[in-house]
N, CA, C and O atoms as a GROMACS GRO file, in nm:
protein
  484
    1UNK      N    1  -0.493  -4.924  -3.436
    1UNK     CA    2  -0.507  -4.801  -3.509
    1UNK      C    3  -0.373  -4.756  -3.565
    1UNK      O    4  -0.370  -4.730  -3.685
    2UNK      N    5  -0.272  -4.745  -3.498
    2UNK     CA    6  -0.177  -4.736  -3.550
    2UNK      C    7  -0.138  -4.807  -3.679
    2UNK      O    8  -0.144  -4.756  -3.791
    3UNK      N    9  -0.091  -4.945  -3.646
    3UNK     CA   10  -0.108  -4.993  -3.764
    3UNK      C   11  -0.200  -5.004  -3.899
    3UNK      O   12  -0.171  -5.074  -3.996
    4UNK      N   13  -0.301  -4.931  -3.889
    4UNK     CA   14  -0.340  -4.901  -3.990
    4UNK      C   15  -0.284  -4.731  -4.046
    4UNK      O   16  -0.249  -4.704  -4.162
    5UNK      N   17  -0.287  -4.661  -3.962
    5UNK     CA   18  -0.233  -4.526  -4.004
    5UNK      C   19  -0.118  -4.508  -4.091
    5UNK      O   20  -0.093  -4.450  -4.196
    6UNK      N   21  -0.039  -4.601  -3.978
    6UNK     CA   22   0.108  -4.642  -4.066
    6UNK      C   23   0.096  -4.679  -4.192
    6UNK      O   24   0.161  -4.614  -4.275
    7UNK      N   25   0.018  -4.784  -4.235
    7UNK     CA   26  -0.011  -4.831  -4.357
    7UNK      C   27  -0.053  -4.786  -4.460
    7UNK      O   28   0.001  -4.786  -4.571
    8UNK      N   29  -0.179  -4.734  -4.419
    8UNK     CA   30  -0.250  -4.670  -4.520
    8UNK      C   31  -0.265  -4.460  -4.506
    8UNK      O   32  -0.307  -4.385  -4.594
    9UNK      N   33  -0.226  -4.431  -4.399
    9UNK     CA   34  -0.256  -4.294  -4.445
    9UNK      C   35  -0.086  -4.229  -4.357
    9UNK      O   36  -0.089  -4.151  -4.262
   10UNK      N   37   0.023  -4.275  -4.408
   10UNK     CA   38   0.113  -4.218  -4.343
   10UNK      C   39   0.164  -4.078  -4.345
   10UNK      O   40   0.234  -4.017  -4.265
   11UNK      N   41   0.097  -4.036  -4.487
   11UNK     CA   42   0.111  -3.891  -4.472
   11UNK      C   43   0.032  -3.806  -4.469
   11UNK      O   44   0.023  -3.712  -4.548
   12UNK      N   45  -0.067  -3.840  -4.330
   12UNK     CA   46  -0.174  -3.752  -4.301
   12UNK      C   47  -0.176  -3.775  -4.197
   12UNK      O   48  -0.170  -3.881  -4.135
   13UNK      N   49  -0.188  -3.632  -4.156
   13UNK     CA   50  -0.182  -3.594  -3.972
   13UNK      C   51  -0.331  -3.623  -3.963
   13UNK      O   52  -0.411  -3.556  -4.029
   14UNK      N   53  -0.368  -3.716  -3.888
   14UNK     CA   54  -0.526  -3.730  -3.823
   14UNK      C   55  -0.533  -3.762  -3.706
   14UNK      O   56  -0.434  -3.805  -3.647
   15UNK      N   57  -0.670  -3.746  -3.639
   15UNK     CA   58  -0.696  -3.723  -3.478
   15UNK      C   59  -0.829  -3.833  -3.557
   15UNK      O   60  -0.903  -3.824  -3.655
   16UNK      N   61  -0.796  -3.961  -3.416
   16UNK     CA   62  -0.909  -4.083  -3.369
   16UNK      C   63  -0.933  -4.092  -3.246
   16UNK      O   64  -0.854  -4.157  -3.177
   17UNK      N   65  -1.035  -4.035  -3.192
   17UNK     CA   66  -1.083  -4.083  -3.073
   17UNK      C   67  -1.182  -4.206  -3.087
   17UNK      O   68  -1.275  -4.207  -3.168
   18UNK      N   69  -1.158  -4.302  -3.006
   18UNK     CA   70  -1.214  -4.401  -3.028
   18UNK      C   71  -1.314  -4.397  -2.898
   18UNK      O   72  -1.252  -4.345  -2.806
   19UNK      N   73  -1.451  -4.436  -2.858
   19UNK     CA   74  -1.513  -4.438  -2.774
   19UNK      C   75  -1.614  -4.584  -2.757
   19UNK      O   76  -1.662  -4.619  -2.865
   20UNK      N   77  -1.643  -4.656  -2.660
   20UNK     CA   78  -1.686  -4.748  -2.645
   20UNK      C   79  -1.763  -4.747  -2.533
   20UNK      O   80  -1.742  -4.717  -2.416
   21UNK      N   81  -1.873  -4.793  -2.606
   21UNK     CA   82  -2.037  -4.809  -2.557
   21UNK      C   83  -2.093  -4.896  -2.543
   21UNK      O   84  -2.040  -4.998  -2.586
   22UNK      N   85  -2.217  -4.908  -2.482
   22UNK     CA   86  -2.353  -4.972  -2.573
   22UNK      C   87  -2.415  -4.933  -2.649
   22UNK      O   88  -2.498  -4.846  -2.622
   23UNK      N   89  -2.396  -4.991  -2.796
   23UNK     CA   90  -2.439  -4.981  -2.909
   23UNK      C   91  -2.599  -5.088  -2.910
   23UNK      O   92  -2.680  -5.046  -2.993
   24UNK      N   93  -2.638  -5.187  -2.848
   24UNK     CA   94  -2.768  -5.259  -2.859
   24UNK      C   95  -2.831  -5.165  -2.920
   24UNK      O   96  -2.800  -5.132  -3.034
   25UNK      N   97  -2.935  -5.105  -2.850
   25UNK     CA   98  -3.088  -4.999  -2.924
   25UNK      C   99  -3.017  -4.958  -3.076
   25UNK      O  100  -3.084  -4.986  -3.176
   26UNK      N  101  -2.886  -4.894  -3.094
   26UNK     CA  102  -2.865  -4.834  -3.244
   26UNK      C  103  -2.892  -4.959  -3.320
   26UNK      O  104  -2.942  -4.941  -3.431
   27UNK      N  105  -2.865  -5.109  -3.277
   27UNK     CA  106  -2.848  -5.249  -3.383
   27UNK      C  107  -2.700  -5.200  -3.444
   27UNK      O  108  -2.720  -5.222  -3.564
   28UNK      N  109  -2.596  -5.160  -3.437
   28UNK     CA  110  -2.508  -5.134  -3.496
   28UNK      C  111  -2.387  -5.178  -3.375
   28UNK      O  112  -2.391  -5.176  -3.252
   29UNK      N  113  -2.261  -5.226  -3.491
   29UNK     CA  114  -2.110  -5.259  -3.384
   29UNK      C  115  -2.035  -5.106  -3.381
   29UNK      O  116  -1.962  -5.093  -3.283
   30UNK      N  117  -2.040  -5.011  -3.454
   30UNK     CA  118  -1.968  -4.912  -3.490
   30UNK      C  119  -2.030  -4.834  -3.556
   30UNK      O  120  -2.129  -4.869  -3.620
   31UNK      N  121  -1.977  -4.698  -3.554
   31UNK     CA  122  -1.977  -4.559  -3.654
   31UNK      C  123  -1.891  -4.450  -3.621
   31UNK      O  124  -1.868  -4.396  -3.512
   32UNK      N  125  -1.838  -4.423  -3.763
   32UNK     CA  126  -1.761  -4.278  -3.704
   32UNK      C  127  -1.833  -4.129  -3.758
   32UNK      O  128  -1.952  -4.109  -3.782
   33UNK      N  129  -1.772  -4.078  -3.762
   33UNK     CA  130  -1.779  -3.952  -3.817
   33UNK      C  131  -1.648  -3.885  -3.769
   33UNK      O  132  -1.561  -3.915  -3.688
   34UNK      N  133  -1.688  -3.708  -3.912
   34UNK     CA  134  -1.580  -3.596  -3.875
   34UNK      C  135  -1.613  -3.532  -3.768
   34UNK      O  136  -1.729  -3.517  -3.729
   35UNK      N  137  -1.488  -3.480  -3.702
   35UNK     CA  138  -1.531  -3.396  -3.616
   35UNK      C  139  -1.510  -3.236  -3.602
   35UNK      O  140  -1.554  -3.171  -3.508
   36UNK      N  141  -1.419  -3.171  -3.732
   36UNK     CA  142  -1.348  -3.102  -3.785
   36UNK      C  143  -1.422  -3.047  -3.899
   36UNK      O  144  -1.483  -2.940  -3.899
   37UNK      N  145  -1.410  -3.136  -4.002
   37UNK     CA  146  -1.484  -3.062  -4.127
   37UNK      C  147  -1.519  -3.128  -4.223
   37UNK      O  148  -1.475  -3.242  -4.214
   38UNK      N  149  -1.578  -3.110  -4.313
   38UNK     CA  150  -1.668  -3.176  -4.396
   38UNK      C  151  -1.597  -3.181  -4.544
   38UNK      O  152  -1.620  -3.262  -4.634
   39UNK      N  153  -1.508  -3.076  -4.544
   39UNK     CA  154  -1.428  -3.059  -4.726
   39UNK      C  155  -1.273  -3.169  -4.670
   39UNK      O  156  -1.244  -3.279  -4.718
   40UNK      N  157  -1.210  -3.106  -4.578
   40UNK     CA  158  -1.093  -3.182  -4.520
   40UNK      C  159  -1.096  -3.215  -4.387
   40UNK      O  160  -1.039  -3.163  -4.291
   41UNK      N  161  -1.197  -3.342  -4.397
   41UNK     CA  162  -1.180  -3.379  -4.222
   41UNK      C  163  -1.029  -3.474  -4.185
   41UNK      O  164  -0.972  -3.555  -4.258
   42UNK      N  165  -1.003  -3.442  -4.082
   42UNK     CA  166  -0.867  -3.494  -4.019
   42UNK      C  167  -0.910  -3.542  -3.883
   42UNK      O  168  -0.879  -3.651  -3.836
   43UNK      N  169  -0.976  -3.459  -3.829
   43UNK     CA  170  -1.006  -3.562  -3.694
   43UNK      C  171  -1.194  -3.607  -3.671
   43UNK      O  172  -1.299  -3.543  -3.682
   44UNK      N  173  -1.165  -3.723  -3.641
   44UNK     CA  174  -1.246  -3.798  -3.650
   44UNK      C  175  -1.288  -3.890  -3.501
   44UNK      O  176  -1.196  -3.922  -3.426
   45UNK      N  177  -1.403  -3.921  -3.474
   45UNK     CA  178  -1.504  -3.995  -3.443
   45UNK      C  179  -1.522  -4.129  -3.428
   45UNK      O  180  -1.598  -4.172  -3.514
   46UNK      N  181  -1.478  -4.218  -3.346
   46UNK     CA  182  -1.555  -4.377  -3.401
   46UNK      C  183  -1.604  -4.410  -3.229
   46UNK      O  184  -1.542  -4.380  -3.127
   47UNK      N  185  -1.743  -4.484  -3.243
   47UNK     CA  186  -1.784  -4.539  -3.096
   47UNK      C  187  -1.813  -4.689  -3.194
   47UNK      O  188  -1.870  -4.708  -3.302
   48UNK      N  189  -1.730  -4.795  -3.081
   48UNK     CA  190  -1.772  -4.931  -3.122
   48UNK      C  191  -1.865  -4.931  -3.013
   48UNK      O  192  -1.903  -4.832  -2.950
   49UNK      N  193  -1.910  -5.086  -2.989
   49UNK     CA  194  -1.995  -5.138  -2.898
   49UNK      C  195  -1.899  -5.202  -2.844
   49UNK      O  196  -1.799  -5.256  -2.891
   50UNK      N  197  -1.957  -5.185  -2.691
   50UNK     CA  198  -1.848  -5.233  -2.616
   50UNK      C  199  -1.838  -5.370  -2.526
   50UNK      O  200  -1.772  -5.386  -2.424
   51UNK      N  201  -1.954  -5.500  -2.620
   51UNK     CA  202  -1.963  -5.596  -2.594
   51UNK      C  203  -1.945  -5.712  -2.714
   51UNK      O  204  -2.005  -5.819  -2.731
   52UNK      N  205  -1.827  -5.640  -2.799
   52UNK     CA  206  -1.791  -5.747  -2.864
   52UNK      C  207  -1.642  -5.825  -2.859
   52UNK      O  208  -1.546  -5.777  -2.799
   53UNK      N  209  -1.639  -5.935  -2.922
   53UNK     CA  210  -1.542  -6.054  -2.904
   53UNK      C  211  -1.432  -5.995  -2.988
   53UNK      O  212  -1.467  -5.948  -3.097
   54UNK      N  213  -1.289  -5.989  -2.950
   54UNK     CA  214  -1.174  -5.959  -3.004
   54UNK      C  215  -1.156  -5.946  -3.156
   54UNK      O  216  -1.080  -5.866  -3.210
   55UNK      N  217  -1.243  -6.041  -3.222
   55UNK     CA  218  -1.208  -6.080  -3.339
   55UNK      C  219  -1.317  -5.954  -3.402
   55UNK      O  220  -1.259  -5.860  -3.456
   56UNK      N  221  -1.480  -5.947  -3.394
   56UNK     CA  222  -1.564  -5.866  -3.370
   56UNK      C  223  -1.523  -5.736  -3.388
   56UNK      O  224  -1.567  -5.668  -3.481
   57UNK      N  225  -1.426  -5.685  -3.290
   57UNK     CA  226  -1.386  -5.570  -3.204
   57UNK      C  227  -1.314  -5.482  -3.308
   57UNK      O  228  -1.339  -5.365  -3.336
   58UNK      N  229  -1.180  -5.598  -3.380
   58UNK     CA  230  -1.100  -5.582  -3.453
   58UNK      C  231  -1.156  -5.531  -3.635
   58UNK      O  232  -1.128  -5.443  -3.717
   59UNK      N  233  -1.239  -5.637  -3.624
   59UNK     CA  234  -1.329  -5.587  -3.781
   59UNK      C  235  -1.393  -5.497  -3.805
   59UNK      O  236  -1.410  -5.444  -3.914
   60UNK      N  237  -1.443  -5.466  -3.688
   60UNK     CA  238  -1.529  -5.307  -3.689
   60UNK      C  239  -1.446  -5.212  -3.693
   60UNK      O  240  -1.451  -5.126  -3.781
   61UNK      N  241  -1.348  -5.213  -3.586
   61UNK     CA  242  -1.212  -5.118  -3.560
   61UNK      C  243  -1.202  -5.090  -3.744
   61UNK      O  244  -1.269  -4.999  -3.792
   62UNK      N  245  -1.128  -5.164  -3.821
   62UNK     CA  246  -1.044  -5.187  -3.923
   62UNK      C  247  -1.206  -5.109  -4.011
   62UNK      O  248  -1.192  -4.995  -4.054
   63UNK      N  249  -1.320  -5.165  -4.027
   63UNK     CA  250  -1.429  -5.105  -4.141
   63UNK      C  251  -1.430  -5.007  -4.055
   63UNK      O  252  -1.443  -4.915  -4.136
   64UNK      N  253  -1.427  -4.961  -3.963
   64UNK     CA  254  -1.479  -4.799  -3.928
   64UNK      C  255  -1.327  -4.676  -3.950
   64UNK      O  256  -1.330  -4.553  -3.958
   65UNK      N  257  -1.219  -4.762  -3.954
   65UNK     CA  258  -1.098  -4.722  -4.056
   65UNK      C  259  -1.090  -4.656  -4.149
   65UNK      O  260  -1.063  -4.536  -4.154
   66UNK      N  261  -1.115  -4.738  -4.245
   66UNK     CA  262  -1.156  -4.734  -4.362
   66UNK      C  263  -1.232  -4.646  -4.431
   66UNK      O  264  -1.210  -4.581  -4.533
   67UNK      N  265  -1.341  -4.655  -4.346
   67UNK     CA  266  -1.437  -4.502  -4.353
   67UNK      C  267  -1.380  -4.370  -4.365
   67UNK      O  268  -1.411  -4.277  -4.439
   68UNK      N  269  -1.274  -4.384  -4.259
   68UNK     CA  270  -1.194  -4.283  -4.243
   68UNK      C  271  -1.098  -4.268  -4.344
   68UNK      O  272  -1.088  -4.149  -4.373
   69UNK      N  273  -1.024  -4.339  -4.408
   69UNK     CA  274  -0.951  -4.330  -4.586
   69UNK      C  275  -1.027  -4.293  -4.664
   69UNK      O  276  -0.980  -4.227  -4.757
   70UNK      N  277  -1.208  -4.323  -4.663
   70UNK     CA  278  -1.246  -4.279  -4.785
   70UNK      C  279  -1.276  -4.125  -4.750
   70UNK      O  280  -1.278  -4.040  -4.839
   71UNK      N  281  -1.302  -4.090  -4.595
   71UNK     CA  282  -1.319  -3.951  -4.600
   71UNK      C  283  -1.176  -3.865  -4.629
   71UNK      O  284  -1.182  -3.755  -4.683
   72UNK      N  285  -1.073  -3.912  -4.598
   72UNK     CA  286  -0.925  -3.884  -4.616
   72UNK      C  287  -0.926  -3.873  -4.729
   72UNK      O  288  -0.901  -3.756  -4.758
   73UNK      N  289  -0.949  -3.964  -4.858
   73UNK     CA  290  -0.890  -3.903  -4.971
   73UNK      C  291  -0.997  -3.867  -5.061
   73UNK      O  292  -1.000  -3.880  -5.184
   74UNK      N  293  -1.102  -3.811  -4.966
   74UNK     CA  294  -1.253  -3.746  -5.080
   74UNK      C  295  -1.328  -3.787  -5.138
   74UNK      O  296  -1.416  -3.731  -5.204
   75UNK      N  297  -1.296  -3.938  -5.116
   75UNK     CA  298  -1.433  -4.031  -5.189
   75UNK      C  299  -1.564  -4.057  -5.139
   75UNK      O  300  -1.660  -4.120  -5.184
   76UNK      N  301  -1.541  -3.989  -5.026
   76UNK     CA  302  -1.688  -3.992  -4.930
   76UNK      C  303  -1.671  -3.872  -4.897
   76UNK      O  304  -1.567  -3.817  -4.862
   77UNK      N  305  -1.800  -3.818  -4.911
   77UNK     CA  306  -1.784  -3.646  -4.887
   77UNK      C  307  -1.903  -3.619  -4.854
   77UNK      O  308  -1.993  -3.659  -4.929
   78UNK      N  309  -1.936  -3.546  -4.736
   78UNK     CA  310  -2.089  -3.494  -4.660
   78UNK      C  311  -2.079  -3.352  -4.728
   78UNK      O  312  -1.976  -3.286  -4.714
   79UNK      N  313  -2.191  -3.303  -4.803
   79UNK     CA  314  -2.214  -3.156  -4.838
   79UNK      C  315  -2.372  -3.104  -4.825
   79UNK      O  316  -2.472  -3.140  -4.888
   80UNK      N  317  -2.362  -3.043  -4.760
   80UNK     CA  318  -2.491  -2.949  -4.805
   80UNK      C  319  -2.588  -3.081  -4.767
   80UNK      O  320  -2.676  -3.101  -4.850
   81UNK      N  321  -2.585  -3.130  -4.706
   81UNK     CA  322  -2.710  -3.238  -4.622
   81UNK      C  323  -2.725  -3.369  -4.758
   81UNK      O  324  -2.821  -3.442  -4.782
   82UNK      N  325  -2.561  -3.361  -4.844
   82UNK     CA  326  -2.600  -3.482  -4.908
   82UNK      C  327  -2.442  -3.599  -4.869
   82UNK      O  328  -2.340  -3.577  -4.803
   83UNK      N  329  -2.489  -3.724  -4.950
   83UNK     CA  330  -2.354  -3.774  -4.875
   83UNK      C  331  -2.322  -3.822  -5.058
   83UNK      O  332  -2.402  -3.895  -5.118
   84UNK      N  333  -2.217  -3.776  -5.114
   84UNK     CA  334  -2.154  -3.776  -5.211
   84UNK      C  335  -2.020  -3.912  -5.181
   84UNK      O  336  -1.930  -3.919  -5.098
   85UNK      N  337  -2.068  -4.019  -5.310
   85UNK     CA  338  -1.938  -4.096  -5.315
   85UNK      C  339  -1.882  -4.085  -5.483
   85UNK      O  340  -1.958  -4.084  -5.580
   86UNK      N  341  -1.728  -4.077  -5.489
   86UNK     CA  342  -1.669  -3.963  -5.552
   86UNK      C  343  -1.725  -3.902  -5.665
   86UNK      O  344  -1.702  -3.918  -5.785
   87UNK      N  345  -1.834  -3.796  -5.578
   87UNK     CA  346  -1.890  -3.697  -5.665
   87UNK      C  347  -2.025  -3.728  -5.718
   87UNK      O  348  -2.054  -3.671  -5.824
   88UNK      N  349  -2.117  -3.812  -5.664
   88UNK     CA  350  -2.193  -3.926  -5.694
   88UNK      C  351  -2.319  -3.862  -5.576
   88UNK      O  352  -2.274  -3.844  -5.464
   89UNK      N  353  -2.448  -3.834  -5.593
   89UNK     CA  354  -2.484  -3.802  -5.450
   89UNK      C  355  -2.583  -4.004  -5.399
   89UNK      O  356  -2.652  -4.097  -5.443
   90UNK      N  357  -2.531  -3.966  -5.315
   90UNK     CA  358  -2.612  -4.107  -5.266
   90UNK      C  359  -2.674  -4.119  -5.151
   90UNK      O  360  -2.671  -4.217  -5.077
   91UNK      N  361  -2.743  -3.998  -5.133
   91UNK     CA  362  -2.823  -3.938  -5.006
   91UNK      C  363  -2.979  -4.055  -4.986
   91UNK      O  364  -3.029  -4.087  -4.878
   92UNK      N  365  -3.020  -4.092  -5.107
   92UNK     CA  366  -3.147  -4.180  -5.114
   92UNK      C  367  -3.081  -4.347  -5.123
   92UNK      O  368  -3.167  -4.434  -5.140
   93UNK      N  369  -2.971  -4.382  -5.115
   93UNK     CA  370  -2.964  -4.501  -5.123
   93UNK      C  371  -2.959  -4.613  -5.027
   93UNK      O  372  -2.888  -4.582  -4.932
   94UNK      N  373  -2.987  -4.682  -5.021
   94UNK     CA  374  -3.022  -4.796  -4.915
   94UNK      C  375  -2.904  -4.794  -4.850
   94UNK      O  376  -2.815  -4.733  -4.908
   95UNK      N  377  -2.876  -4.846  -4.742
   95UNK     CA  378  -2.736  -4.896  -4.673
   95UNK      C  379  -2.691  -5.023  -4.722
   95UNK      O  380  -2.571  -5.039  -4.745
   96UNK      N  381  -2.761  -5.100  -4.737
   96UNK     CA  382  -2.710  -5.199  -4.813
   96UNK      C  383  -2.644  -5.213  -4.937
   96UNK      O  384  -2.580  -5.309  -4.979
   97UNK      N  385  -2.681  -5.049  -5.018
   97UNK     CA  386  -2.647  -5.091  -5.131
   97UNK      C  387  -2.548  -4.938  -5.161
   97UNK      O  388  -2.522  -4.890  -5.271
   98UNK      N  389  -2.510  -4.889  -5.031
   98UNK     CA  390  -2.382  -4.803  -5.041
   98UNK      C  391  -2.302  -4.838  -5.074
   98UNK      O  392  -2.278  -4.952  -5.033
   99UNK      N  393  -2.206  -4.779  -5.163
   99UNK     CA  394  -2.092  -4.771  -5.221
   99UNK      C  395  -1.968  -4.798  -5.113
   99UNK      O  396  -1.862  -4.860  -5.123
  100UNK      N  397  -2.007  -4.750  -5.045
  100UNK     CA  398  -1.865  -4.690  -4.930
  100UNK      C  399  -1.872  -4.809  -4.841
  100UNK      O  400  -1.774  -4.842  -4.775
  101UNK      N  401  -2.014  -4.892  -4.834
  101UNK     CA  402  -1.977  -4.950  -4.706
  101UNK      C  403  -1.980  -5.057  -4.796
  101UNK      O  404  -1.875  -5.113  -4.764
  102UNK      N  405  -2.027  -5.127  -4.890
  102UNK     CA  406  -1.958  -5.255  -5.010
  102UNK      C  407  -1.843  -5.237  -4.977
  102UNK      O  408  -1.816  -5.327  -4.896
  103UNK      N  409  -1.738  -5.159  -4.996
  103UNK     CA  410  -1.591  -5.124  -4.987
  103UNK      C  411  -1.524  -5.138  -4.853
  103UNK      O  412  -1.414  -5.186  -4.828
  104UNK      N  413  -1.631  -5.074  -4.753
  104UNK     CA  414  -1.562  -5.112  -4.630
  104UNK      C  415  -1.612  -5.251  -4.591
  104UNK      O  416  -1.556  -5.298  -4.492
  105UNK      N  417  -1.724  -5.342  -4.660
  105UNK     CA  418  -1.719  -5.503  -4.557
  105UNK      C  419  -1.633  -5.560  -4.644
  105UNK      O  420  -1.561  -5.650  -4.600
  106UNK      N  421  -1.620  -5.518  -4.801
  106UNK     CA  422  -1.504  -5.644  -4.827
  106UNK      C  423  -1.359  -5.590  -4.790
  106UNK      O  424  -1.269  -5.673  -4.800
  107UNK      N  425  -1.333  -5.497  -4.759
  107UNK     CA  426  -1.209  -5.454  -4.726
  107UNK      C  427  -1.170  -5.495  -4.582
  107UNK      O  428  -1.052  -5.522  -4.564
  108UNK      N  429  -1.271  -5.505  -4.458
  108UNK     CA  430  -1.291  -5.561  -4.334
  108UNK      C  431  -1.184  -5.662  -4.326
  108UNK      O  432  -1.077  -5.657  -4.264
  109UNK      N  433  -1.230  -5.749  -4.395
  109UNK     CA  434  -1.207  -5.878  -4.443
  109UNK      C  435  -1.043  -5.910  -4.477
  109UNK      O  436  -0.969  -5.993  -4.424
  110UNK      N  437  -1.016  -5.816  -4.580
  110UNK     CA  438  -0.858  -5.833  -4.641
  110UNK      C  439  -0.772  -5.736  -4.499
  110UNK      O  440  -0.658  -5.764  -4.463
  111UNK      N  441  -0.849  -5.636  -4.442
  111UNK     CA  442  -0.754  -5.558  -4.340
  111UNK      C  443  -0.717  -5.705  -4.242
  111UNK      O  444  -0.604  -5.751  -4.228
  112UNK      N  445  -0.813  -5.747  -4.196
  112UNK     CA  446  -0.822  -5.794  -4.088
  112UNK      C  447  -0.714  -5.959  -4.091
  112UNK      O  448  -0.659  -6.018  -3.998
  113UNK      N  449  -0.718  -5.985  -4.217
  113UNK     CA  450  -0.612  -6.111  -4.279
  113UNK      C  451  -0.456  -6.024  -4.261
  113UNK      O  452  -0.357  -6.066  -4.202
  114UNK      N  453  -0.471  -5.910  -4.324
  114UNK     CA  454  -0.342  -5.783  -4.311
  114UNK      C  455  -0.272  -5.826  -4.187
  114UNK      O  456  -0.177  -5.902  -4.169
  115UNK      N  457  -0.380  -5.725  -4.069
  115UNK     CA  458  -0.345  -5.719  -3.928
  115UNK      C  459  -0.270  -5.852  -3.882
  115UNK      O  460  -0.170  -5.852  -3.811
  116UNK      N  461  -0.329  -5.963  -3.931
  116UNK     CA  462  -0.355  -6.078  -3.814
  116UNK      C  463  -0.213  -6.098  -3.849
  116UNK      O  464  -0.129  -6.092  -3.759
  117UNK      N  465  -0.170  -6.127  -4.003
  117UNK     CA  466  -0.031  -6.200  -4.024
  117UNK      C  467   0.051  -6.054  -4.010
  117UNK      O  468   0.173  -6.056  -4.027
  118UNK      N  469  -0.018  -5.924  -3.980
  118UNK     CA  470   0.153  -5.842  -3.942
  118UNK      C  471   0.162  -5.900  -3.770
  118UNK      O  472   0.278  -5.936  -3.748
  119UNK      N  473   0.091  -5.913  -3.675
  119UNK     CA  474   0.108  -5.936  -3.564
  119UNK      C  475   0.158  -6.098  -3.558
  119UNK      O  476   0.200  -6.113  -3.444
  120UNK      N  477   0.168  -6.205  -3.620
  120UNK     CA  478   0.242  -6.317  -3.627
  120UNK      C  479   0.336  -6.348  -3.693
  120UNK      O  480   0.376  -6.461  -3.722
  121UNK      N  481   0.408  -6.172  -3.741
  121UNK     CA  482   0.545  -6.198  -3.773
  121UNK      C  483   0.651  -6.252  -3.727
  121UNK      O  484   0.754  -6.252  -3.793
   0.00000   0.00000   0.00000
C-alpha cells in the first residue's frame, strides 16, 4: 500500500484499512468503498479474501487501489443512489462492462509488473 500511495497519490492524505475475510458466498477476491464521503472521500475501505495466493493477494490489493485513485481524483463518484464515471451515470450497467473496473483489470496488470520490478531493484 504504501508503495502505491507513494506513487500515485502522494499528495493526498488518505486513510486504508485493509480487512481480510472470507469472501467465498460474495464470489468476489475484493471490494472497497468510502468511508468518509461521497464528494471527497479520503478514507477508505478494502476487505480482500483471505484465501488467496501472494500473487492473487497482490492484484486485488493493487485493482482495489486503484479504485481508490479513481475515487481520489473524481472519476468515480457515488451520488444520490447513482454511480457516476466522470460525470457519466452508470448505475444500469453491467459489471462487466464498467468503465472503472475495464481500467482497474488492465491497470492490475501494469501495477503489478510496477510493484514486482520496484521490489527487485
Amino acid at each position: 500500500m504504501t508503495w502505491f500511495v507513494d506513487k500515485y497519490l502522494p499528495r493526498h492524505k488518505i486513510f486504508v484499512n485493509v480487512d481480510h475475510k472470507g469472501l467465498l458466498r460474495e464470489g468476489v477476491y475484493g471490494w472497497q468503498w468510502s468511508t468518509d464521503s461521497d464528494s471527497r472521500p479520503r478514507e477508505f475501505e478494502i476487505e480482500i479474501h483471505n484465501r488467496l495466493s501472494v500473487e492473487e493477494y497482490t492484484k486485488t490489493l493493487l485493482h482495489e487501489l486503484w479504485h481508490i485513485l479513481q475515487h481520489v481524483r473524481g472519476d468515480l463518484r457515488d451520488k444520490r443512489n447513482q454511480r457516476l464515471w466522470k460525470g457519466i451515470d452508470h448505475s444500469e450497467t453491467d459489471y462487466s462492462d464498467q468503465p472503472w473496473e475495464l481500467e482497474a483489470q488492465r491497470m492490475e496488470e501494469v501495477l503489478y509488473h510496477e510493484y514486482h520490478t520496484y521490489l527487485t531493484k
